[in-house]
C-alpha positions in Angstrom: 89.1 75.6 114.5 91.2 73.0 113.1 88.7 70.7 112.0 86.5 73.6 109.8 90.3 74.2 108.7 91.4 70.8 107.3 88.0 70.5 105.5 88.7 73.8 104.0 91.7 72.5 102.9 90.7 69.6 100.9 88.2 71.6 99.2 90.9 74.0 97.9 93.5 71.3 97.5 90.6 69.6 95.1 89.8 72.9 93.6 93.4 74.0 92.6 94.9 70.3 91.7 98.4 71.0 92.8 99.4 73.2 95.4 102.4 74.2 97.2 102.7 74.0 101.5 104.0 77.6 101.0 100.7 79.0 99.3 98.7 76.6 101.7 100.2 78.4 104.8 99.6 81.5 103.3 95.9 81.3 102.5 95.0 79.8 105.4 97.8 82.4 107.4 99.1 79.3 109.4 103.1 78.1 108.8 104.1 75.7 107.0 105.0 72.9 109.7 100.9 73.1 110.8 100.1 72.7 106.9 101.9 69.4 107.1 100.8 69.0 110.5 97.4 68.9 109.2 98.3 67.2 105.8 99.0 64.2 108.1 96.0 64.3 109.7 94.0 64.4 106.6 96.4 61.0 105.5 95.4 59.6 108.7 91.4 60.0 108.5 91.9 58.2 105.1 91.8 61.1 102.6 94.4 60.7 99.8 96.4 63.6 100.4 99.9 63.2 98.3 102.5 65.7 99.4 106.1 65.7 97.4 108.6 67.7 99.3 111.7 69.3 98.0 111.6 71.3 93.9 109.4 70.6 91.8 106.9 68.8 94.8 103.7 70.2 95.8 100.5 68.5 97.2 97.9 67.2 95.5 94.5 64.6 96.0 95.3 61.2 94.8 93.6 60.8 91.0 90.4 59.3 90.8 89.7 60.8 94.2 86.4 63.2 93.5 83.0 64.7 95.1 79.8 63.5 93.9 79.1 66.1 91.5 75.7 63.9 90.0 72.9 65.5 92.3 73.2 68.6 90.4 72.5 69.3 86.6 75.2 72.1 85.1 72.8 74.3 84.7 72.2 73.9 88.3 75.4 74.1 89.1 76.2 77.5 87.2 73.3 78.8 88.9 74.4 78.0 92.9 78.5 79.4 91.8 76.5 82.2 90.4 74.5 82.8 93.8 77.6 82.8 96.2 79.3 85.4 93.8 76.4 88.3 94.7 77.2 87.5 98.1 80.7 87.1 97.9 79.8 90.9 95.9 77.7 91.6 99.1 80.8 90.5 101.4 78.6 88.1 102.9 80.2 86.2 105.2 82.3 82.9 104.5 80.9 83.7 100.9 84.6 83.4 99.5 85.2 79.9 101.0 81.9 78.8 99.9 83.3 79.6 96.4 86.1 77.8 97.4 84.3 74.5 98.0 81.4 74.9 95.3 84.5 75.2 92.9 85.6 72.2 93.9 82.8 70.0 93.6 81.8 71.9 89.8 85.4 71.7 88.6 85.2 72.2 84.6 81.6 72.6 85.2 81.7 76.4 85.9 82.3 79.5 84.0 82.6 82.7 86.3 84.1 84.5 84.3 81.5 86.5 82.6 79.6 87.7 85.4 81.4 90.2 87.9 79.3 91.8 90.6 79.5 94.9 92.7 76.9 96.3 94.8 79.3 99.5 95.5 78.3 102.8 93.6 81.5 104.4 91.1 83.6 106.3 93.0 82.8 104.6 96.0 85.9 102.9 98.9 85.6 99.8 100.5 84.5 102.0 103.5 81.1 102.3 102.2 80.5 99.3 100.9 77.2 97.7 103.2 78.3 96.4 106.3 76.0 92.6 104.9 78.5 90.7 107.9 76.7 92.4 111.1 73.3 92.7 109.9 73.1 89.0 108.7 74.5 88.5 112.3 71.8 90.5 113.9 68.7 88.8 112.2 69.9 85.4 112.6 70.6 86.2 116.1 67.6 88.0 116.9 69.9 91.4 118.3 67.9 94.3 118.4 69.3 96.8 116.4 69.6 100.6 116.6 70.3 103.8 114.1 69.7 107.0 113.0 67.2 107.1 110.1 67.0 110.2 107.5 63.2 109.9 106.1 61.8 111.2 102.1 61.1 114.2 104.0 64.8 114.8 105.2 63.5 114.6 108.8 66.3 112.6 110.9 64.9 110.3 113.8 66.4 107.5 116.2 65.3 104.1 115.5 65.1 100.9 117.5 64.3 97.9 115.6 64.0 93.9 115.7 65.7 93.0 112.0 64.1 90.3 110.4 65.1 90.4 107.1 67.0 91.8 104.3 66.0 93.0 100.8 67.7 93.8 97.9 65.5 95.6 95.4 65.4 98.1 92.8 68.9 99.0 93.0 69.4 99.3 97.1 69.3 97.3 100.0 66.4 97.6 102.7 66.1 96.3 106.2 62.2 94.5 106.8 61.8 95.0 110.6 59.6 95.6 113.4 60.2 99.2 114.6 59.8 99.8 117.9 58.7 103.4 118.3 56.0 102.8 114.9 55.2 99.4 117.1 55.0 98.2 113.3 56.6 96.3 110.5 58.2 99.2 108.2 61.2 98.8 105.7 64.2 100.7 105.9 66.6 101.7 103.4 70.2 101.3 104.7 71.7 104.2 102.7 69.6 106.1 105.4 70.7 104.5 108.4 73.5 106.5 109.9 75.3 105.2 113.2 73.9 101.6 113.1 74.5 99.9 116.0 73.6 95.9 116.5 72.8 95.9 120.2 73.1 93.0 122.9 69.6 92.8 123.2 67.6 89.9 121.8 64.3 89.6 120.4 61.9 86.2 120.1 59.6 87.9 116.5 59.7 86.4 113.1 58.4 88.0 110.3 54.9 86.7 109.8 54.5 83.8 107.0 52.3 85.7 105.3 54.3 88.8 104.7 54.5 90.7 101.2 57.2 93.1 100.6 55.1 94.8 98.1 52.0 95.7 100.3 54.5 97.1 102.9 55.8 99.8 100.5 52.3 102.0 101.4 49.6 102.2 99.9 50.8 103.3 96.3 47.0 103.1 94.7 45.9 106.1 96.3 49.0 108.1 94.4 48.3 110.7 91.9 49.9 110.2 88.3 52.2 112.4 87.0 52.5 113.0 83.1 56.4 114.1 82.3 58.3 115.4 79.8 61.6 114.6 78.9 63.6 116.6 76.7 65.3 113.3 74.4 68.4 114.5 75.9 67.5 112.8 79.0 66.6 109.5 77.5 69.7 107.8 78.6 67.8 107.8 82.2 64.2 106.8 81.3 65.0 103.6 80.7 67.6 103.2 83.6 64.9 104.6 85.6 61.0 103.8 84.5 59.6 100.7 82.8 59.7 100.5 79.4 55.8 100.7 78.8 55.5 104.0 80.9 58.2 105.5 78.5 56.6 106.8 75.1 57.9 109.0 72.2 55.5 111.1 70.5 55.7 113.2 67.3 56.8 116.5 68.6 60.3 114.3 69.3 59.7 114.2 73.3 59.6 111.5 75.4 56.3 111.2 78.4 56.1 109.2 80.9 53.3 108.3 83.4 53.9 107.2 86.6 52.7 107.2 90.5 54.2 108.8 92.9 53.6 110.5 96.5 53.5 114.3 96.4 56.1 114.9 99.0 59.9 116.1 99.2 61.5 113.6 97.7 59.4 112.8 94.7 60.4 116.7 94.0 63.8 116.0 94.5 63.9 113.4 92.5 62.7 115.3 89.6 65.0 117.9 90.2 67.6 115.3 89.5 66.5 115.6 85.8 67.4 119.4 85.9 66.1 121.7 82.8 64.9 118.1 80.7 61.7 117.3 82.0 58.4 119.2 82.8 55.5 118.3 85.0 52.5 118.4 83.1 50.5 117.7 85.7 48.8 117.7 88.0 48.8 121.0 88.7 49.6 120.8 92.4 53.0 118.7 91.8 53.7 121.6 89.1 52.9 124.1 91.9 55.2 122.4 94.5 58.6 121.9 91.7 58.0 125.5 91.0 58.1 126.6 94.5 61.5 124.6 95.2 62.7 125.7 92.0 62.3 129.4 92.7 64.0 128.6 96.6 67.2 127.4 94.7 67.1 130.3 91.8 67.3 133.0 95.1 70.2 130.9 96.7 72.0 131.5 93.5 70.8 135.7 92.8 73.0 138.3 93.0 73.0 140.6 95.3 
């Protein structure tokens, strides 16, 4: 729309200084006759739009013309610019022009460049970055959506749920929706979710005020804890991967760790992971179940 455009443009007009109808048209991929089209229209709704044709022209804001930048402290400031660069890092939508504008308003207020972020893993494309644009769409406008869902126990099953919000936590993002097979609020992480479709359908729920992320994750109490041991050539991970009071050192120059987990398929796999530099210690039944896998791996691997 033309309007949402010619705002856009005084905010990156104000954020750049001086700018040329060329770089104008391109940015905003219209030609150069509507950027002076809409220059006009800006001069005519009483913005102070200077534009100097011919070398050495450009457009600019008259001087003196500014934002209110007092509402905010700079602290303040640094901290919104900060916000809208993990979404712009998310590739949350209209998170780039938001920049755009935010820059603006904070000019010589900001300093970006020491924080970069990028929710992608190494190695990864852009194909496989989280698709952030469709499922903010589908919770704000209530779309049922649908997908395949790999579980911890590698069992595949098709889910249709009513997304009502979504997480980032502990390294992933998660989907907090009512599933309509469970008929039950579960989370869901979207690494899982194959085939993910946002359907027409539209749902009237909202997640209930009182909700608590943490409760939701299952009843985590009731899990037995594991004592490991880490060879210290493994250290690197223990404190990527555990908190720093469940990691100890002890005299014998190994590192042992206490922790919670389910006994099921993926807390074995997980451990796999850590290959020949850790050791359950117990219980024995977790020691008994690692074992088992292991052996099923050493006979894919015998000879004949």
């Amino acid at each position: 729309m033309q309007i949402e455009r010619l705002v856009q443009m005084v905010f990156y007009i104000a954020g750049h200084g001086h700018v040329t109808a060329r770089e104008l048209s391109q940015f905003f991929n219209v030609s150069t006759r509507t950027v002076y089209r809409d220059i006009d229209t800006l001069t005519l709704a009483g913005i102070p739009v200077l534009s100097v044709r011919g070398s050495g022209g450009g457009i600019s804001l008259m001087d003196g013309y500014t934002i209110d930048r007092s509402l905010l402290s700079q602290e303040e400031r640094r901290s919104v610019y900060q916000g809208l660069q993990i979404l712009q890092a998310a590739k949350y939508p209209n998170a780039e022009m938001a920049l755009h504008k935010i820059g603006a308003i904070f000019t010589n207020a900001l300093e970006a460049e020491w924080l970069d972020v990028d929710f992608s893993h190494w190695g990864s494309d852009e194909k496989e970055r989280i698709k952030i644009s469709d499922l903010q769409h589908a919770i704000v406008n209530k779309h049922i959506i649908a997908f395949q869902y790999v579980n911890s126990e590698l069992r595949k099953s098709e889910r249709a749920i009513e997304p009502l919000r979504l997480v980032f936590k502990s390294h992933a993002w998660y989907i907090v929706g009512y599933c309509r097979s469970k008929e039950e609020i579960r989370i869901f992480r979207l690494s899982r979710m194959q085939r993910l479709q946002v359907l027409p359908e539209v749902f009237s729920r909202e997640l209930p005020p009182d909700y608590s992320l943490t409760p939701a994750c299952g009843g985590k109490c009731d899990f037995p804890f594991l004592k490991l041991r880490f060879s210290p050539e493994i250290v690197h991970r223990l404190y990527d991967e555990f908190r720093e009071d469940q990691v100890r050192l002890c005299e014998d120059g190994n590192y042992y760790v206490t922790a919670q987990y389910e006994l099921n398929t993926w807390t074995i796999h997980y451990l796999l992971s850590f290959g020949k530099y850790v050791e359950i210690v117990e219980p024995e039944a977790a020691r008994a179940m690692l074992r088992e896998r292991a052996a099923e791996i050493v006979k894919i691997y015998a000879e004949c």
